[in-house]
Every structure is written in structure tokens, then in C-alpha cells.
C-alpha positions, 0 to 999 in steps of 0.5 A: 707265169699265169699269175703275172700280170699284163695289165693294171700293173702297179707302175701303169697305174702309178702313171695313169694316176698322175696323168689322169689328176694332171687333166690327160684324157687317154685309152687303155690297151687299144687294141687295134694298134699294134702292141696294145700299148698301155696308154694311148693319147690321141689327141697327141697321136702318142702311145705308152708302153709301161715296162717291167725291168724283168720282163723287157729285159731293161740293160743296166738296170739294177731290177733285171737280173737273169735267175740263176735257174734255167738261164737259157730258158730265160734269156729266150724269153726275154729275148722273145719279149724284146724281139717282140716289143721292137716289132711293135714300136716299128708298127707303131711308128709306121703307122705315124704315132709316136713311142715312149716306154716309161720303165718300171724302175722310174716310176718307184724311183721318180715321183709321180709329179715328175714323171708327169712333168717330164711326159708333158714335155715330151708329148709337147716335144718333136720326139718319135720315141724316147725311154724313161728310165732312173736316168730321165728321158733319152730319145734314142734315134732308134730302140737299140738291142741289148744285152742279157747275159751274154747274147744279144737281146 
């Protein structure tokens, strides 16, 4: 796991791409804010976590299966990665910024351009949080746990 990637990863720079070539100034991985999100834009006060479907244990979604190989290893660490992911979002939200998290499988689902488009509108929006996903943007009241196997992650 030492060869796997916590940034410059190939969906965050697909994003910070777009959103740079459609005139968005933002920081990368700040890391006095909790979490060190991906992207910070501050003239929104808004925060973007790009998460990998595998790694964030993103439900229903046909990039994240739990291995076969040592399942009790994995549901823990994914488990640990969600535990930790809603500890941040609740940091950053109580420190008055707002959360989107742009999952890996829209960004090779979803082209650039309309990944972009629909990050404008949420930025111009009122949301707090909202998901990006193959689905398009839901703004849940609040991140809600998931299932992973059969244990509540």
C-alpha cells in the first residue's frame, strides 16, 4: 500500500485540470484545515475531497468491491478510512467551509466539461455538502454511513 497514492491522483488531476482552464484559482491539500482536502477554493469558502471508490468505500458503486483475500482486514480499513473521512467533513463544516466529494467514478464517467459545470453551480448554490457521483450531485442533509459487506461502515 506504500506505492498507492494520497495525491496528484489521476481523477484529482482530471478535475484540477478542468477547474483550472475554466478560470477557478484554488490551493491544494491545505493543510491546516482538517482533512487536507484535495482542493480548497477560498474565495467560495469550499473544500474538494476527490475520492477513490475503493479506498472511501463509495456504496453501490460498481468500483468498490470488498477482495476476497482477507475481508476482515479490508472492511476495517475501509471502515477506518469512512470513520475518518466523517470526522473531517464534521471539522470542516464547523469551521463554516463547505464539502463536496467528487467520487472517482465520475470523474471517467462524467466528462470534464460537465463535471465542471455542475461544481460551478454547486459552488454558486447554498449547499453545505453535496456527493458527486455517476448519478450527478446529491446534496444529502448529512454524509450517511454505509454498508461494506455486511457491517456498517
Amino acid at each position: 500500500m506504500a506505492r498507492i497514492r494520497s495525491t496528484d491522483t489521476k481523477p484529482e488531476m482530471i478535475l484540477r485540470r478542468g477547474l483550472h482552464a475554466a478560470g477557478f484559482r484554488y490551493r491544494l491539500h491545505v493543510s491546516g484545515l482538517p482533512g487536507r482536502p484535495d482542493i480548497v477554493l477560498p474565495k467560495f469558502r469550499s473544500v474538494i475531497f476527490v475520492h477513490g471508490c475503493f479506498w472511501h468505500g463509495h456504496a453501490d458503486c460498481k468500483n468498490f468491491r470488498i477482495p476476497k483475500t482477507r475481508p476482515e482486514f479490508w472492511i476495517s480499513k475501509i471502515k477506518a478510512n469512512r470513520d475518518r473521512d466523517d470526522r473531517a467533513m464534521t471539522a470542516i463544516h464547523d469551521a463554516g467551509w463547505r464539502s463536496l466529494v467528487v467520487w472517482e467514478c465520475a470523474t471517467r464517467s462524467i466528462c470534464v466539461d460537465n463535471l465542471v459545470r455542475i461544481i460551478a453551480a454547486w459552488l454558486q448554490g447554498a449547499e453545505t455538502s453535496a456527493e458527486l457521483g455517476t448519478n450527478g450531485l446529491a446534496c444529502p442533509g448529512e454524509f450517511k454511513p454505509r454498508i461494506v459487506g455486511k457491517q456498517e461502515v
